[in-house]
C-alpha positions as CSV (number, residue, x, y, z in Angstrom):
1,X,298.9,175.6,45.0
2,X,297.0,174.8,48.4
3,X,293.8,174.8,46.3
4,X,295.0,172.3,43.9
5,X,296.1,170.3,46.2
6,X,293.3,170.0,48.5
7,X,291.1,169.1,45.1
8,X,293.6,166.1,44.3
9,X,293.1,164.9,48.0
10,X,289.3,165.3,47.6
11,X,289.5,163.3,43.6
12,X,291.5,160.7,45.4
13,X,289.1,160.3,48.4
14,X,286.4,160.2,46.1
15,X,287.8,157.6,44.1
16,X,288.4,155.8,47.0
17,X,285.2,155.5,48.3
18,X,283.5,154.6,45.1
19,X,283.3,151.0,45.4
20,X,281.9,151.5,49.3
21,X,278.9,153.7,47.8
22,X,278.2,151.5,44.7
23,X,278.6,148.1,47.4
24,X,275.8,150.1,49.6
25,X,273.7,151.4,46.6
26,X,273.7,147.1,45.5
27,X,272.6,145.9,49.2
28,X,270.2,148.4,49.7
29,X,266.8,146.9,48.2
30,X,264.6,148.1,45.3
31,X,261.3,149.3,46.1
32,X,258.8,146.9,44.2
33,X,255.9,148.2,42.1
34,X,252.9,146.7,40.3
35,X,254.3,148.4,37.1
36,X,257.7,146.4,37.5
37,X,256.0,143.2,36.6
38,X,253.3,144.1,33.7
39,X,253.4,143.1,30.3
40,X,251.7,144.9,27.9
41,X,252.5,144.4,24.4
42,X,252.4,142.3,21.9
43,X,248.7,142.2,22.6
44,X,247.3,139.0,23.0
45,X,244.9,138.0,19.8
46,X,241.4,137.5,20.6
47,X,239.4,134.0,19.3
48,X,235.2,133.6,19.8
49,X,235.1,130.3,21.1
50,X,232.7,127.9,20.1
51,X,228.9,128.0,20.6
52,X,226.9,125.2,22.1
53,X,224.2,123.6,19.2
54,X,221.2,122.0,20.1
55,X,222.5,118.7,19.2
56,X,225.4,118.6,22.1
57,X,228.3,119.8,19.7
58,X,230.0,122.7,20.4
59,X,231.3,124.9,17.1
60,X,234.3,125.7,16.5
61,X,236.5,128.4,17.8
62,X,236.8,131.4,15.5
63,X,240.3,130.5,14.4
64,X,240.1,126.7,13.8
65,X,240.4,125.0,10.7
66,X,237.1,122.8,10.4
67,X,237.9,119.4,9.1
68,X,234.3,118.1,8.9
69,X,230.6,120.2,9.6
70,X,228.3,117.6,8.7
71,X,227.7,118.1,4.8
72,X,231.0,116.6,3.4
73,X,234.3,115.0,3.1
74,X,236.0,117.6,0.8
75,X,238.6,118.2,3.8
76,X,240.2,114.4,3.3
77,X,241.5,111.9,1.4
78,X,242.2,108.2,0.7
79,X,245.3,107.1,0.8
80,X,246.1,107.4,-2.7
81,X,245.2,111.0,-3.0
82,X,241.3,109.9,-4.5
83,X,238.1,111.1,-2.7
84,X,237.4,109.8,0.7
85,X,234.8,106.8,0.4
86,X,233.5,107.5,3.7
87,X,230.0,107.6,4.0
88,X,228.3,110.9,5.2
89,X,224.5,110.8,6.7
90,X,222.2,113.2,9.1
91,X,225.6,115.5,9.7
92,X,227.9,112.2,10.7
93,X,230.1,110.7,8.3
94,X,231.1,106.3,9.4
95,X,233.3,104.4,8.3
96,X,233.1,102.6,4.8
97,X,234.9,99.4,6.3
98,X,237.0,97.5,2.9
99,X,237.3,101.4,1.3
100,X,241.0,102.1,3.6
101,X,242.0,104.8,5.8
102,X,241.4,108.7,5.3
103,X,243.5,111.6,5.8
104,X,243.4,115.5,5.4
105,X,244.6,117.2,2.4
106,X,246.2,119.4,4.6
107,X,249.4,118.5,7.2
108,X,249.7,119.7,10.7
109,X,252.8,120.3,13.3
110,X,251.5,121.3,16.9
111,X,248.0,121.5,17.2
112,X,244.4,121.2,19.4
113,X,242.0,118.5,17.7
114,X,238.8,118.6,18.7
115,X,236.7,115.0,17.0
116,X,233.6,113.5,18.3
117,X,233.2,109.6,17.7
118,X,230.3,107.0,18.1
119,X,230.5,103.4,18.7
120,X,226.8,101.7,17.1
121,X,224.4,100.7,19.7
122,X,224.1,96.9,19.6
123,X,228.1,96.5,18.6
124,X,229.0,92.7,19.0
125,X,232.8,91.5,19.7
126,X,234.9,91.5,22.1
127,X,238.5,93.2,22.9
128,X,240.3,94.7,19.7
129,X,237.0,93.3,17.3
130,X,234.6,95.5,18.9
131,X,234.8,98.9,17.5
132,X,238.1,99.4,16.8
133,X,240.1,102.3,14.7
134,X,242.7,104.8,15.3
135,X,243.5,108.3,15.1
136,X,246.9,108.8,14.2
137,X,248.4,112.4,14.7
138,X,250.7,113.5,11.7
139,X,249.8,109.8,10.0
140,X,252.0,108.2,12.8
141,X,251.1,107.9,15.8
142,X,247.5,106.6,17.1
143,X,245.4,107.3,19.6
144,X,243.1,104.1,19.9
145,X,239.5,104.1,19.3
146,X,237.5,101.4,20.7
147,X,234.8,99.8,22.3
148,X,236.3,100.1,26.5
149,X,232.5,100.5,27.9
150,X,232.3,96.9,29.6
151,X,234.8,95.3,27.3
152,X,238.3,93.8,28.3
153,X,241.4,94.1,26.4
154,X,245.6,94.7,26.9
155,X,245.4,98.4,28.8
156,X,247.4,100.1,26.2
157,X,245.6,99.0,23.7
158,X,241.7,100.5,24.9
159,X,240.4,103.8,24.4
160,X,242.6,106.4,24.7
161,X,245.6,104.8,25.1
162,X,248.7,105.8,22.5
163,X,248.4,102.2,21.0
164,X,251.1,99.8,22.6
165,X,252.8,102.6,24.7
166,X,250.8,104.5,27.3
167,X,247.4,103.1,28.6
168,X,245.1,105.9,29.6
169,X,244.7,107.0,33.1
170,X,241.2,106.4,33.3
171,X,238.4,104.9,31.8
172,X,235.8,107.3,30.6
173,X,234.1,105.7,27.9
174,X,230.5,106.3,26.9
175,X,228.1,103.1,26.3
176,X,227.4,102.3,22.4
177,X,225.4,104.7,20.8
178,X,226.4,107.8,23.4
179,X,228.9,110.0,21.5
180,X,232.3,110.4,23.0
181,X,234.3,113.7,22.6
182,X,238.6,113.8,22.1
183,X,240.5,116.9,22.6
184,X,243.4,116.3,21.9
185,X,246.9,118.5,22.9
186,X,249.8,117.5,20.4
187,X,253.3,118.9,20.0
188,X,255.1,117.3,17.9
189,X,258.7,116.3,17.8
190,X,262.0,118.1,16.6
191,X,264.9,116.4,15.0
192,X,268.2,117.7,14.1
193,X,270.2,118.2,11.0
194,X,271.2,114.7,11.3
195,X,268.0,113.5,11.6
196,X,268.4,112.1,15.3
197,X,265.6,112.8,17.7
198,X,266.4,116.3,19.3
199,X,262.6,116.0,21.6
200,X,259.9,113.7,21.4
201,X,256.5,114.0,20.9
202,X,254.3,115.2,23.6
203,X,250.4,114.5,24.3
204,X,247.7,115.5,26.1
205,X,244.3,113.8,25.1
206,X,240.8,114.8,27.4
207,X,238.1,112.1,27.4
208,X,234.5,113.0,27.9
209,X,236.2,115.8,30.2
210,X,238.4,113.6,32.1
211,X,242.3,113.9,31.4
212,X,243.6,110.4,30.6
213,X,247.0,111.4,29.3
214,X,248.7,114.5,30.4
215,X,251.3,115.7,28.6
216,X,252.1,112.3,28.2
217,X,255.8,111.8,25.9
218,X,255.1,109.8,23.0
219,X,258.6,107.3,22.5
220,X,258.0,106.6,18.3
221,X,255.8,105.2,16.0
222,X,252.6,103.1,17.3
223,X,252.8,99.5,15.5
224,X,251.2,96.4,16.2
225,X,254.1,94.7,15.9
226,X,257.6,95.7,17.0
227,X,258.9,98.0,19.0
228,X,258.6,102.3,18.8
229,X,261.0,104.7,16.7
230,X,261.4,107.6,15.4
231,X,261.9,108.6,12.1
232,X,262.7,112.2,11.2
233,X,259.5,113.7,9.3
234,X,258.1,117.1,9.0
235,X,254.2,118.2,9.1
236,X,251.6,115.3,8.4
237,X,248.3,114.8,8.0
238,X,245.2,113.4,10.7
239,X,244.0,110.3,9.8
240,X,241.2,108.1,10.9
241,X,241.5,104.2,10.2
242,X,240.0,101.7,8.6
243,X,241.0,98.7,10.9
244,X,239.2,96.0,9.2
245,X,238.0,94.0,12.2
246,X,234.6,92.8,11.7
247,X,232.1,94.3,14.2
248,X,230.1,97.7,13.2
249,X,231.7,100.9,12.3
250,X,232.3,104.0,14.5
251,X,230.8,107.2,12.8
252,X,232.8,110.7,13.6
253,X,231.2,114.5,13.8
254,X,232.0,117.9,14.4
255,X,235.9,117.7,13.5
256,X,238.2,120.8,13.7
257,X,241.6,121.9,14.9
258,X,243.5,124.9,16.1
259,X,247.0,125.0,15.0
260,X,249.8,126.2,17.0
């Protein structure tokens, strides 16, 4: 009887004094170690990057798409679905001004574009009729391509700029006839069910090796005229424009892109 009794004080004691030994056990702190903080799996896939060729290009990583290698324009399209009319010479393909914009066949969401670009030694004109075309991510919204080496024009309207929004942070424009290299960052935007904006487009474009937009967000559509929106859309194609304006046309090499 004793015995029992003296157990049930003991259970009840210990009961008791549970919450005081669990409080301590929480204060007291955990010993760190390396392990605590390592990740090891899924293991991260490995990409060759791209080679340096004698001509100043750099290849493509292992696991880009290539969207032009110098021989041909089987990777786009006119407008209307018919062969691109661009004209492809010595590994560059330049603009066929009157024959309209091209696009990929294929459509892209969030992706790395890499796309080299010449403006013509000699180029006449002056501020949007000196070189001027576009490259619009998903067919909507354009980064400008133009003549900014020693030419004025409205600041979100030269090189680099997302036309009529964000002017580019600096200027690093080659002259004519030096070849200028894009790489360009994209994520594009999310809408919901409703077909409302749910984020916008972001953008990160690298000039020559100088950042002139950083993860800059893109508020709609780039027109001349009018103000930006959004429209809800899915996946869409690159394309390159045709802008009509009457001064030499730009010619484009070593083209690819990594998707995301």
């Amino acid at each position: 009887m004793i015995i029992n009794i003296t157990n049930n004080i003991v259970l009840l004691l210990a009961i008791f004094l549970l919450p005081f030994k669990i409080s301590a056990q929480e204060k007291r702190p955990v010993k760190m170690e390396s392990a605590m903080t390592e990740i090891w799996e899924p293991a991260i896939e490995v990409v060759t990057p791209g080679q340096a060729n004698p001509d100043g290009t750099v290849s493509a990583p292992s696991d880009a798409i290539v969207l032009f290698d110098g021989t041909d324009l089987s990777a786009w399209t006119n407008k209307d679905g018919a062969a691109a009319e661009w004209i492809v010479h010595d590994g560059v393909f330049t603009v066929n001004k009157g024959t309209g914009d091209i696009l990929t066949k294929q459509s892209f969401e969030d992706f790395q574009l890499h796309i080299e670009w010449q403006v013509p030694q000699g180029i006449s004109g002056e501020s949007q009729y000196r070189g001027n075309s576009g490259i619009f991510l998903q067919n909507k919204y354009e980064i400008q391509l133009l003549d900014s080496y020693k030419n004025t024009t409205y600041i979100n309207g030269q090189a680099g700029s997302i036309y009529k929004q964000a002017p580019p942070l600096k200027n690093a424009m080659a002259p004519p006839g030096q070849w200028n290299t894009y790489d360009i960052i994209y994520t594009a935007p999310r809408f919901k069910e409703n077909g409302s904006l749910f984020s916008p487009a972001k953008v990160t474009v690298i000039h020559n090796g100088v950042v002139i937009q950083n993860n800059t967000q893109i508020t709609g559509h780039t027109p001349n005229v009018g103000l930006p929106k959004y429209r809800a859309h899915g996946p869409g194609p690159i394309k390159l424009q045709d802008h009509g304006d009457p001064s030499a046309p730009l010619s484009f090499r070593n083209i690819w892109i990594r998707e995301m």
